[in-house]
N, C-alpha and C positions, 0 to 999 in steps of 0.2 A: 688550539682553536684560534683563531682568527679573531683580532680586537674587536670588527665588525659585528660581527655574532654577540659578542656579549650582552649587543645593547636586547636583545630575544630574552637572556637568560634574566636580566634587569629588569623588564616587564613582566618576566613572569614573577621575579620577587616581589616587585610592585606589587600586582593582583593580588598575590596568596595571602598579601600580608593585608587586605582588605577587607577579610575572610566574610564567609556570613554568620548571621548569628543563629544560635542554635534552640531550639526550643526547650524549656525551661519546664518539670513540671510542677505546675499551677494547683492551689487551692481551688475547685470548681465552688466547693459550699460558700467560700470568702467570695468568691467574683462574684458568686449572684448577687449574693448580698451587696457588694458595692455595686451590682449593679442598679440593683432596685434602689439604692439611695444617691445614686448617679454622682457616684465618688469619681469614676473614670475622669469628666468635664469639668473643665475650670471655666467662671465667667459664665456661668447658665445665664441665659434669659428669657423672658416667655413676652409675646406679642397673641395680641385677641379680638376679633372684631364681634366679638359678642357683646352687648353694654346694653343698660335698663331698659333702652328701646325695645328688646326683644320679650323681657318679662312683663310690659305694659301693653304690647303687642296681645300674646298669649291672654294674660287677664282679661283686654277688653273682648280677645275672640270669645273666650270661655263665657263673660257676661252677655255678650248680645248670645250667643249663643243658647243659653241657658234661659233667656229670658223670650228667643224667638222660636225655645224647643230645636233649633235646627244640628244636627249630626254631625253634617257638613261643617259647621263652623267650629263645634268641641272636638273634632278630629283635627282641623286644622291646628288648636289652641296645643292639643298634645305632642302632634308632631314637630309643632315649633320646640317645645319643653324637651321633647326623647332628643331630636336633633342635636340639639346645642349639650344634653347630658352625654351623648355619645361622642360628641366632637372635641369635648373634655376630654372622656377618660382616654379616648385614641391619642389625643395629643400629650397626655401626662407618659403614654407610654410610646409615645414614637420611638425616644432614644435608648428605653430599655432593649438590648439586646442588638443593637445598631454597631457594627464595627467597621471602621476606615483602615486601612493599611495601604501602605507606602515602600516598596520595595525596589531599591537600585542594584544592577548586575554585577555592579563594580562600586565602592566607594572611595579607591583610587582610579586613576585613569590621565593618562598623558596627552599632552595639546594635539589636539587634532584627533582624537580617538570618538568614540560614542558609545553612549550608554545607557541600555535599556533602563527608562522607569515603567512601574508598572504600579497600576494602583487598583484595589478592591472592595468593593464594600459588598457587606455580610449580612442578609436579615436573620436573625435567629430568633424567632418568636411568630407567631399562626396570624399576626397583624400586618397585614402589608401597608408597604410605606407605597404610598402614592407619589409622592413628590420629596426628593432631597436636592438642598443648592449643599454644595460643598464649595470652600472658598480655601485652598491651600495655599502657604509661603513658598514660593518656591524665584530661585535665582532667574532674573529678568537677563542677564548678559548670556546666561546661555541657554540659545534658542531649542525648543521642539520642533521635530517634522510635522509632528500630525494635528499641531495646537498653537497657540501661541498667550504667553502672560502679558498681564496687565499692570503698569507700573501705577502704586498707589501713588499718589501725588502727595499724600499727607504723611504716609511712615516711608515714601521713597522705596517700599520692595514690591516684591514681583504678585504676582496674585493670577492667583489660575482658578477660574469658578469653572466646575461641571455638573450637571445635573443628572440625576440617577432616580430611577423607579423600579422598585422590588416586590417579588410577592411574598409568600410568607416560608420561609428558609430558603432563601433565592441569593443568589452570589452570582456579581456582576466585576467583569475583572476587565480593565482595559491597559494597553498597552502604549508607550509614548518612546520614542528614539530620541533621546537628547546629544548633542552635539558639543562637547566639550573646547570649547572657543577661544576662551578666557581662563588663562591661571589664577589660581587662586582657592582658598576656602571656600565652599558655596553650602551655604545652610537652608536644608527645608525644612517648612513647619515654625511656626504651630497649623492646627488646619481647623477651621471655623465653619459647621455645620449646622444649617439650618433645616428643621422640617415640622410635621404638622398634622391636622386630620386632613382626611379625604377631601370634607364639607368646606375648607380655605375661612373657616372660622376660628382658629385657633393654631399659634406656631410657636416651635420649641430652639430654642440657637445654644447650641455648646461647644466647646474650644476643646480638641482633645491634643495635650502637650509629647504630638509625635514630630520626632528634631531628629533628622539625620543630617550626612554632611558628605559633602561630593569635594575631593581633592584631587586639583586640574595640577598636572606638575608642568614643570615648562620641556619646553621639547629638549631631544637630548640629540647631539649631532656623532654622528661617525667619526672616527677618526681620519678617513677619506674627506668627509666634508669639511674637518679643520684643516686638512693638509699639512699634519702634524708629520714630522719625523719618525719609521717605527720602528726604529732603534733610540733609545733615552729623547723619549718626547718633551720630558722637562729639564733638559741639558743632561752635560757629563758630568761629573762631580768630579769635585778638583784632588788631584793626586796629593796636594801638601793635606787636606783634609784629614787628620787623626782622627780613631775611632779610637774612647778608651775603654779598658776592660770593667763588667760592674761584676767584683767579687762575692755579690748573692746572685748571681743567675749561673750554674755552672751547665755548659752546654754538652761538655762530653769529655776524655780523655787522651793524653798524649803519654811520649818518655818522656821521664823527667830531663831535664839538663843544668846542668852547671850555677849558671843564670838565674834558673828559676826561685830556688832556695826553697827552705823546709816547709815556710807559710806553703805555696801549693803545690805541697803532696798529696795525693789522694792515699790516704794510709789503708783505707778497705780496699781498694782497687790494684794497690801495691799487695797486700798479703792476700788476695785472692788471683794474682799473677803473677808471683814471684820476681815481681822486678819493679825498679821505681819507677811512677809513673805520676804526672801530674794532671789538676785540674784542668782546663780547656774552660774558658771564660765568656760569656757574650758581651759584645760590647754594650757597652751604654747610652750609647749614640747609635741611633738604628735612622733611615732617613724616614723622614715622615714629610707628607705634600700638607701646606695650609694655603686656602685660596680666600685671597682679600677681594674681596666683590665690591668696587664703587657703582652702587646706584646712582648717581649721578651723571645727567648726563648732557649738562651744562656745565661749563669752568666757574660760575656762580652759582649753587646749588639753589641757592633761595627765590630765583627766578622761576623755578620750574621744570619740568622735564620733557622729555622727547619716549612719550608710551613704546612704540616701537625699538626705540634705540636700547631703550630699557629690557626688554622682552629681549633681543638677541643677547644682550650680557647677561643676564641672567640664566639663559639657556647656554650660554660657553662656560659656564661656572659650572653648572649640572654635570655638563661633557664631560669637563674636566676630572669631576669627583668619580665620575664612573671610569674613565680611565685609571685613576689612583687606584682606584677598588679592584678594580679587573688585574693589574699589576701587582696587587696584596701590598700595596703600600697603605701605611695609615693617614686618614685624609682628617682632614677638622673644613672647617668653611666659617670667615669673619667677613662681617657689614656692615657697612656704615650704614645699612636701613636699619628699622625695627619694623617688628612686629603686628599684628593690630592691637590697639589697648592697651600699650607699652611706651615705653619710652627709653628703651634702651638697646644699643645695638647687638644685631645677631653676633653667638659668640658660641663656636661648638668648636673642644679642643679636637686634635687629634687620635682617632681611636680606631681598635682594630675588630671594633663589634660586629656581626653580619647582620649589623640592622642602622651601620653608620649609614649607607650607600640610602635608607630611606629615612633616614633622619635629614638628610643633606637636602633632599628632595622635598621632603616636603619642609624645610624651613625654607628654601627658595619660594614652595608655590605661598607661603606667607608673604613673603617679603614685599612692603610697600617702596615706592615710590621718592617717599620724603627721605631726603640723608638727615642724619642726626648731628654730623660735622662732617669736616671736607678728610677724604682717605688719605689723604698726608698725616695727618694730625692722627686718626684712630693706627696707621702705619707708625708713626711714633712713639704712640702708647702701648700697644701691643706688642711691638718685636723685642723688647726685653725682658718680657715674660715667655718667650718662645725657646723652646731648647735650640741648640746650636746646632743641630743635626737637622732642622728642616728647612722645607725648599719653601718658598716663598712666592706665590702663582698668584699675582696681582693682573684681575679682569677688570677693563675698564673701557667704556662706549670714548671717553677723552682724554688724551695725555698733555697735558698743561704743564707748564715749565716747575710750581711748587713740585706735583706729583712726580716728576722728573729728577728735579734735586733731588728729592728725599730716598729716591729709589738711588739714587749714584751715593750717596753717603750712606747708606745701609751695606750695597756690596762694599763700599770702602772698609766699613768695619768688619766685615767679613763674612755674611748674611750671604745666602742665594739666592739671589731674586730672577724670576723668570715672568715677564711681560706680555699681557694678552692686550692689543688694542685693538679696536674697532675704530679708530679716527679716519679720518680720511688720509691721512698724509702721516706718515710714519716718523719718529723722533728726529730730528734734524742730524742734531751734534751726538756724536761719538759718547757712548757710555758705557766704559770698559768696567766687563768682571758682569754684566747682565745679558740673558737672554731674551730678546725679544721677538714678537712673533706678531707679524701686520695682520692683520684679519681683517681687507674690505671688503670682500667676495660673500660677506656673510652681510652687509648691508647697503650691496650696488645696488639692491630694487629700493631700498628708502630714498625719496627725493624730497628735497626740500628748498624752497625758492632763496636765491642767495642777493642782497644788495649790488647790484654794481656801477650802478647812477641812479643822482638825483635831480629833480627838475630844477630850474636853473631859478633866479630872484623872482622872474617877469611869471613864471609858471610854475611856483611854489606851490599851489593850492592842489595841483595833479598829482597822479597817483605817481611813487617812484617806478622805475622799470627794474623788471627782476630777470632772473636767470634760472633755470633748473643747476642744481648743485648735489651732490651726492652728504649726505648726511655724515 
């Protein structure tokens, strides 16, 4: 099969592994019961425009009433008094029986894909609801076709109010295309529902704590679109390279010889073939791909980043993992970012799980922005914990003279290191014993305005002149 292909078979692992959830059976006699005591809702609260006006109202109809004999006015006295008793007990039970549901097609899904939400609400009770605002969480960076959120300005998240009216066991189900835009974790909910009697004298507000989560992975490129090699895309491995044998893993059998000595005989093997025959060993050293991701994408991390530039290295890391995977090499992925709520950098070893390839993926669609220290430095601390058997696939939007050095003294000691950059202008000087691999083709469309004069003493106070420059 064709490297290209894989990335099909990768999206369908994606999906599968986002599964849906499955229906549970429920205590019906427990739910009523929380329902009637509106266990469901966190944060209930009740608003009313009913107040002593209206029973001072009613009293004096009922006294002129009563005192001018007239009908008219002790009918008006009651109907004020039923009205407002009705408008109670409709509102005490608006939410009994009231359900919200929030359902996504996919809860994975890769940059540039889409994905149906779909949301429901449910009367179950002979009381129509006249009126519901529903106010859900929901991610402001990635947009709706058929809607659009509203960014709170006081918690900063997105907020999507719609309005709905039911009759009585009435189910209203609407449909929204979301366009996945933006990598990253995206969390919906809670969702904050408001409603009421008919008569707009009495309303009910409760918070029901439904939280799912939408995970945007970053794009993943062809091996056509890296213009990788497809013969040994991570170099050749070097012939002085020994592999030694690990005497608990024994892979199969030979003749014995001379050489070998009595330690590896297979003595069952020997008396059930009547001849000497020894162990056959696996090595211990098997190769395994680890990709160092510098988020960075300034030669001064603490100045800031370039969102873009980030987003393309981030997605040549992904590529990368899914080629190791597709190859059945065992892949790991280390960064100098972290996490959200974290403070330490990403660190996933090498493994041969079928669930590494979405572990890798989605700790990228994690991964922030901020480096935690410069990739020379976590490249120093890390490679003498790494067995000697791995390839070394350092992705990185800048190649700065530190991260330069440290890659040539690495291969000196005898590490292999295989270089992914995105800079504009490929390493100068000669760095024997590493692979490197220019990648601008992947950020010719970023442009960004480059210094090349400045105004002169007399006309210091104007703007400098720029230039388009390729990032």
């Amino acid at each position: 099969m064709a490297r290209d292909d894989a990335l099909d078979q990768i999206t369908a692992q994606v999906h599968g592994a986002g599964g849906k959830s499955r229906d549970v059976p429920r205590d019906r006699g427990g739910q009523a019961l929380a329902e009637l005591r509106g266990r469901r809702y966190i944060n209930k609260d009740k608003d009313t425009q009913f107040s002593d006006a209206w029973v001072f109202v009613s009293v004096l109809l009922t006294g002129f009433g009563m005192a001018l004999d007239s009908r008219f006015l002790l009918a008006g006295a009651l109907a004020l008094l039923v009205i407002a008793a009705v408008g109670w007990l409709w509102n005490e039970l608006s939410l009994f029986g009231l359900h919200y549901e929030r359902r996504l097609s996919e809860t994975r899904a890769f940059l540039g894909e889409t994905v149906e939400l779909t949301l429901e609400v449910r009367n179950r009770k002979f009381l129509p609801i006249t009126w519901l605002q529903a106010v859900d969480i929901i991610p402001a960076v990635l947009p709706m076709d058929q809607a659009q959120a509203r960014v709170n300005q006081t918690t900063h998240l997105g907020e999507f109010t719609s309005f709905w009216s039911l009759g009585a066991f009435q189910r209203v189900t609407r449909r929204f295309t979301v366009r996945c835009t933006e990598r990253g974790y995206h969390a919906y909910g809670p969702v904050r529902m408001t409603t009421g009697d008919g008569f707009g004298m009495f309303s009910r507000t409760g918070a029901l704590p439904l939280r799912q989560r939408l995970i945007v992975y970053p794009r993943l490129y062809a091996v056509a679109e890296l213009r990788l090699p497809a013969k040994n895309p991570f170099g050749e491995r070097l012939a002085r390279e020994t592999l030694f044998e690990d005497p608990l893993r024994t892979a199969g059998i030979r003749e014995w010889q001379p050489a070998d000595g009595l330690k590896r005989v297979h003595w069952k093997a020997t008396a059930r073939h009547h001849q000497m025959l020894s162990r056959l060993y696996e090595p211990s050293e098997e190769p395994q791909v680890l990709i160092f991701l510098n988020v960075a994408t300034l030669t001064r991390h603490w100045l800031g980043n370039i969102p873009e530039l980030l987003e393309r290295a981030v997605s040549v890391a992904g590529s990368l993992a899914a080629l190791a995977a597709e190859l059945r090499l065992p892949v790991g992925l280390i960064a100098n970012g972290f996490l959200p709520e974290s403070d330490q950098p990403l660190r996933l070893l090498p493994g041969r799980s079928p669930d590494q390839l979405v572990r890798i993926l989605e700790l990228l669609a994690a991964i922030t922005s901020f480096a935690t220290r410069p990739i020379e430095e976590l490249l120093i601390t890390e490679a003498p914990r790494l067995p000697w058997g791995a390839t070394l696939l350092v992705v990185t939007a800048i190649a700065h003279d530190e991260l330069l050095a440290t890659l040539v003294d690495l291969a000196r000691a005898g590490r292999k290191v295989v270089l992914f950059t995105l800079a504009e202008k490929p390493p100068q000087e000669l760095m024997p014993g590493i692979t490197i691999y220019h990648l601008p083709h992947l950020v010719a469309d970023l442009i960004v305005p480059e210094l090349i004069q400045t105004a002169d003493r007399e006309r210091n106070a104007q703007s400098p002149i720029y230039r388009q420059g390729v990032a």
